[in-house]
BAVODO-390213 format. One record per atom (N, C-alpha, C): residue number from 1; atom name; z, x, y. Coordinates in pm, 1 decimal, padded with zeros to 6 digits. Each point is the difference from the previous one (the first is absolute). Example, Ala and Ser with C-alpha at 12.3 -4.5 7.8 and 13.67 -1.06 7.14 Angstrom:
- i, at, c3, c1, c2
- 1, N, 00780.0, 01319.0, -00569.0
- 1, CA, 00000.0, -00089.0, 00119.0
- 1, C, 00000.0, 00090.0, 00120.0
- 2, N, -00072.0, -00035.0, 00105.0
- 2, CA, 00006.0, 00082.0, 00119.0
- 2, C, 00073.0, -00077.0, 00109.0
end
This chain:
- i, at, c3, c1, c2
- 1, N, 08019.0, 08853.0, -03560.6
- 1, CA, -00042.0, 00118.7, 00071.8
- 1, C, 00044.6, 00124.3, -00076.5
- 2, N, -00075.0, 00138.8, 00021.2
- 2, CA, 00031.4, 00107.7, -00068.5
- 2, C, 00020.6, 00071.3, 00044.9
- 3, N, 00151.2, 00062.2, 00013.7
- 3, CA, 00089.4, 00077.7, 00030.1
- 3, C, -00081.3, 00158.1, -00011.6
- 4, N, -00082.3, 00044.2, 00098.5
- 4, CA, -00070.1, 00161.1, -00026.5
- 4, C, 00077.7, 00069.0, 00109.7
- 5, N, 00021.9, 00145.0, -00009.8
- 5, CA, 00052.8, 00090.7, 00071.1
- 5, C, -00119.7, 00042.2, 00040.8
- 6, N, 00005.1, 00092.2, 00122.1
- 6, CA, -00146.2, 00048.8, 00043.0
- 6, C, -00030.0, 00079.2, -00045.2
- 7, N, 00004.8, 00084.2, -00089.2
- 7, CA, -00092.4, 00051.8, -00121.6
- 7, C, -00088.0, -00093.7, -00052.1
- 8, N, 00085.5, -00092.1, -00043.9
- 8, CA, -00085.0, -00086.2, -00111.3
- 8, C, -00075.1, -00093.5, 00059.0
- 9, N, 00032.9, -00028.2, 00133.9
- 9, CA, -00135.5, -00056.0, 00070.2
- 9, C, -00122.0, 00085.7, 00034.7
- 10, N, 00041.3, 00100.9, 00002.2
- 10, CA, -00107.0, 00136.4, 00062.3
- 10, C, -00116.6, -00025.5, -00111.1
- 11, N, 00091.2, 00022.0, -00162.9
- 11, CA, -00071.5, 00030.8, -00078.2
- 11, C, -00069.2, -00166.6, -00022.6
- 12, N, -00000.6, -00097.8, 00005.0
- 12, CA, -00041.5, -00127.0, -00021.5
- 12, C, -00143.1, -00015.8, 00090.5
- 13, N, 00038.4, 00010.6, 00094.5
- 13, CA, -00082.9, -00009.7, 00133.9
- 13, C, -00145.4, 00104.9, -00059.3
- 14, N, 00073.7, 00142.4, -00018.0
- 14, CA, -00126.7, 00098.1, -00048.5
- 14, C, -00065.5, -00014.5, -00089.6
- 15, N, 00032.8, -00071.5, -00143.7
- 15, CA, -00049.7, -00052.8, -00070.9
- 15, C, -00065.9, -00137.2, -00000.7
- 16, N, 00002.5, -00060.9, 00081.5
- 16, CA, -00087.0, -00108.8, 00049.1
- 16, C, -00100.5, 00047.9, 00061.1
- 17, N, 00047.9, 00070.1, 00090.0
- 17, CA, -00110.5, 00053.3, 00069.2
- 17, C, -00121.7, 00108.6, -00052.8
- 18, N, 00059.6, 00049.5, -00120.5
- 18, CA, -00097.9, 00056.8, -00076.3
- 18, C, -00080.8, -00092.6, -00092.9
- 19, N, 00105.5, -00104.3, -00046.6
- 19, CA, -00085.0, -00090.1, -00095.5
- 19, C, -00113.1, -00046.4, 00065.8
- 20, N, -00009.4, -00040.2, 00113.2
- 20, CA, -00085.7, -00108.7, 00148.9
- 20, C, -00145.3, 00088.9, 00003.7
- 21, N, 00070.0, 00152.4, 00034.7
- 21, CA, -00087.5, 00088.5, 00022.4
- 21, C, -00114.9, 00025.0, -00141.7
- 22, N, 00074.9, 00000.6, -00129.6
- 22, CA, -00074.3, 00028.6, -00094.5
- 22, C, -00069.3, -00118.0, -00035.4
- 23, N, 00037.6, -00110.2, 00007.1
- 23, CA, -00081.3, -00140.1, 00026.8
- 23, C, -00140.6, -00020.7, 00049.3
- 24, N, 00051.1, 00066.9, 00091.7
- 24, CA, -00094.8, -00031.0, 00131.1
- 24, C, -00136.0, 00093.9, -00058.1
- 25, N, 00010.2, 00117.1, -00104.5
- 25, CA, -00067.8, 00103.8, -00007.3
- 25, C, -00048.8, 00137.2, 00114.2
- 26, N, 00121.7, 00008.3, 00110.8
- 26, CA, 00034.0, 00056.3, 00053.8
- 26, C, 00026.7, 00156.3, -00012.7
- 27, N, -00017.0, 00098.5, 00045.8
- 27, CA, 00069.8, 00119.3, -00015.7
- 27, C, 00143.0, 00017.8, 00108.2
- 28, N, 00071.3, 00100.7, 00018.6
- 28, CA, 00136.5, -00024.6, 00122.3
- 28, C, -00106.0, 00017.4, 00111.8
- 29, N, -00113.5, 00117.8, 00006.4
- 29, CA, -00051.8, -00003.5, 00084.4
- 29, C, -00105.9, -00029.9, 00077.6
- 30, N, -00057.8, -00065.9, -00111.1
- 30, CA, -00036.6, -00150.8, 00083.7
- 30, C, 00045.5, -00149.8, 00072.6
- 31, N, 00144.4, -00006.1, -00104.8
- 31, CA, 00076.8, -00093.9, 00084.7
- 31, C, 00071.2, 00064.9, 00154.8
- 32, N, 00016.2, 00127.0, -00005.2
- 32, CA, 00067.1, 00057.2, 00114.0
- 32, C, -00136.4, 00009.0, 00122.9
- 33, N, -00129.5, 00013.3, -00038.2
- 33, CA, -00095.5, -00027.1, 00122.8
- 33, C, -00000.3, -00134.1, 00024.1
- 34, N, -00001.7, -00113.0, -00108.8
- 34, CA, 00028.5, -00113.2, 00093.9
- 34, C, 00126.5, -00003.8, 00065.3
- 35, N, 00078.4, 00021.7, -00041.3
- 35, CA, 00109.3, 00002.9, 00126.5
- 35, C, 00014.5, 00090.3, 00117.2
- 36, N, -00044.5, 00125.5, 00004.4
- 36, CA, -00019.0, 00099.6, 00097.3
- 36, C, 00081.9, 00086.8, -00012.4
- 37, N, 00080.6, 00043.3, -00151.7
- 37, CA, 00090.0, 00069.4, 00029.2
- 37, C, 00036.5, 00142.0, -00144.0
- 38, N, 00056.5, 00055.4, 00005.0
- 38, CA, -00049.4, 00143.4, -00087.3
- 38, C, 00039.7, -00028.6, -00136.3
- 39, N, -00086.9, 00043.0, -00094.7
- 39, CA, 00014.7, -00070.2, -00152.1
- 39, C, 00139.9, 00035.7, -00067.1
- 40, N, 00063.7, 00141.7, 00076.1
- 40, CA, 00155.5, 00027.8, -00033.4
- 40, C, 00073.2, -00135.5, 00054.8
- 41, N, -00041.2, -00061.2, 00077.5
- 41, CA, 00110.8, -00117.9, 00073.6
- 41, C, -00002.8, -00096.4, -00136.4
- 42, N, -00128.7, -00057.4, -00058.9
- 42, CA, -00009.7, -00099.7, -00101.0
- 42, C, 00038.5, 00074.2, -00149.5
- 43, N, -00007.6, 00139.4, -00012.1
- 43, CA, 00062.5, 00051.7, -00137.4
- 43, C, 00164.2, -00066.4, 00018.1
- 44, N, 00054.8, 00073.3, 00162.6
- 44, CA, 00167.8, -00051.3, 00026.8
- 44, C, 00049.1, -00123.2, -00073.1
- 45, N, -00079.7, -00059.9, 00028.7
- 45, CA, 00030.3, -00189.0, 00029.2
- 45, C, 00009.5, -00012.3, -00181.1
- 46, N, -00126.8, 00085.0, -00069.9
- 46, CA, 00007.6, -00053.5, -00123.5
- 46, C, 00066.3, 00026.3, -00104.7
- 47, N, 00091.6, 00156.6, 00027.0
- 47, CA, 00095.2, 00035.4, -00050.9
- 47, C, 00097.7, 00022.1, 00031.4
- 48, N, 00008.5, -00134.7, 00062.0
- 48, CA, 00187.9, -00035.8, 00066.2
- 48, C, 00017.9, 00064.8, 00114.3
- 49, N, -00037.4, 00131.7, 00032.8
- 49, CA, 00060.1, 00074.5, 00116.4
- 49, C, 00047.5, -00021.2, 00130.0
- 50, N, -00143.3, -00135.9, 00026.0
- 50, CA, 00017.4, -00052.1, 00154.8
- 50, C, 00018.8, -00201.7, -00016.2
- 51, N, 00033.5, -00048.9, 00095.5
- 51, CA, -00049.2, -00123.9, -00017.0
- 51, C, -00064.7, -00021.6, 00139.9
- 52, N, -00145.6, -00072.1, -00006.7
- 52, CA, -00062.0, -00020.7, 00085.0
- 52, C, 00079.1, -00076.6, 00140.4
- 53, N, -00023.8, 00011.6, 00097.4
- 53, CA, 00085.2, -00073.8, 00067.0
- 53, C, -00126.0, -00177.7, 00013.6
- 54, N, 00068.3, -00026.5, 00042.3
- 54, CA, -00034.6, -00221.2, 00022.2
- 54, C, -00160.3, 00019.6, 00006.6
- 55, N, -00036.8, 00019.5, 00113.4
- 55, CA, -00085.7, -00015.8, 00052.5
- 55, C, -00143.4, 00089.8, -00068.4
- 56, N, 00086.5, 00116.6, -00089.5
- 56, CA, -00139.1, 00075.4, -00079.8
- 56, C, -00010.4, -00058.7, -00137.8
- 57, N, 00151.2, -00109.5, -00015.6
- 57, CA, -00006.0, -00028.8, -00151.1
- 57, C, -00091.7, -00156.9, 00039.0
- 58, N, -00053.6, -00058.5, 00091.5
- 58, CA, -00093.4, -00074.5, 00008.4
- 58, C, -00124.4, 00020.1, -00015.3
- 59, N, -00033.4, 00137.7, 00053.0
- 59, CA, -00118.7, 00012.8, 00012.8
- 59, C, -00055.8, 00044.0, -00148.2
- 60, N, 00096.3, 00068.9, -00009.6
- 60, CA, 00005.6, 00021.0, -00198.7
- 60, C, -00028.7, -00092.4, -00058.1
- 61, N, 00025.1, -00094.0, 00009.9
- 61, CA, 00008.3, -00118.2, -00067.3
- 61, C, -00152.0, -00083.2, 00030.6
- 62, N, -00053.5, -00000.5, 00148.0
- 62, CA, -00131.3, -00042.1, 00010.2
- 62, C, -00120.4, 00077.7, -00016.4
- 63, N, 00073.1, 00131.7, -00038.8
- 63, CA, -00145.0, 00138.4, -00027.0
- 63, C, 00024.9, -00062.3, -00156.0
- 64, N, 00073.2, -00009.0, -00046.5
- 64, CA, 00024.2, -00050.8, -00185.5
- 64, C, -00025.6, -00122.9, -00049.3
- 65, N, -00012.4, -00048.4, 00094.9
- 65, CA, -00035.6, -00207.4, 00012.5
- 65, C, 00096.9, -00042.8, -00100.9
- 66, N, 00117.1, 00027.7, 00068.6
- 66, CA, 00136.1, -00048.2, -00107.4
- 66, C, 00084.7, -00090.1, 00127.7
- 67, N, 00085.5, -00057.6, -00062.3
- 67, CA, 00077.1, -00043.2, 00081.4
- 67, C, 00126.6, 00088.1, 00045.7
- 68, N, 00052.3, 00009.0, 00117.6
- 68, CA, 00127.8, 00119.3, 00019.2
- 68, C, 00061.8, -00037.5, -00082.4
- 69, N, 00074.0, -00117.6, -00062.0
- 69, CA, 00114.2, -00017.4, -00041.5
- 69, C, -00079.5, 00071.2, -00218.3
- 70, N, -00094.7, 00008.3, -00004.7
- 70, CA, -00049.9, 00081.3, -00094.4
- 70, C, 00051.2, 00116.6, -00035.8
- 71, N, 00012.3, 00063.2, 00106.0
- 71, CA, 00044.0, 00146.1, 00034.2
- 71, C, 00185.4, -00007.9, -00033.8
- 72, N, 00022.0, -00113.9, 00052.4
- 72, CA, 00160.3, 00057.3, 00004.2
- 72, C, 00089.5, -00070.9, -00135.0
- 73, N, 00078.1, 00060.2, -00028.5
- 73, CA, 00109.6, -00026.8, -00124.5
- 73, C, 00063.5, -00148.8, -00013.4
end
């Protein structure tokens, strides 16, 4: 297992979540209308600022057709 402080999960998490997104051929704000929520919330997520909480980092994960555990470190 890997010992991250929550910075370095912030930043792990956001960078997955950007990789998923750029994958996908996505813009933030098009992934943020499939989820319903403001394209500043998905910039947050992708440069560490925020971490999604459980239940939005799923839906992330099925708007991205990734698996959650994709998303996390």
């Amino acid at each position: 297992m890997i010992d991250l402080d929550e910075d370095a999960v912030r930043q792990v998490v956001g960078a997955r979540i950007r990789g998923a997104r750029e994958a996908a051929a996505l813009t933030q704000t098009a992934l943020a209308k499939r989820l319903g929520c403001a394209q500043g919330l998905v910039s947050s997520w992708e440069s560490g600022d925020r971490l999604p909480a459980v239940p939005t980092l799923l839906a992330l994960a099925r708007a991205l057709d990734v698996s959650p555990g994709d998303l996390l470190p």
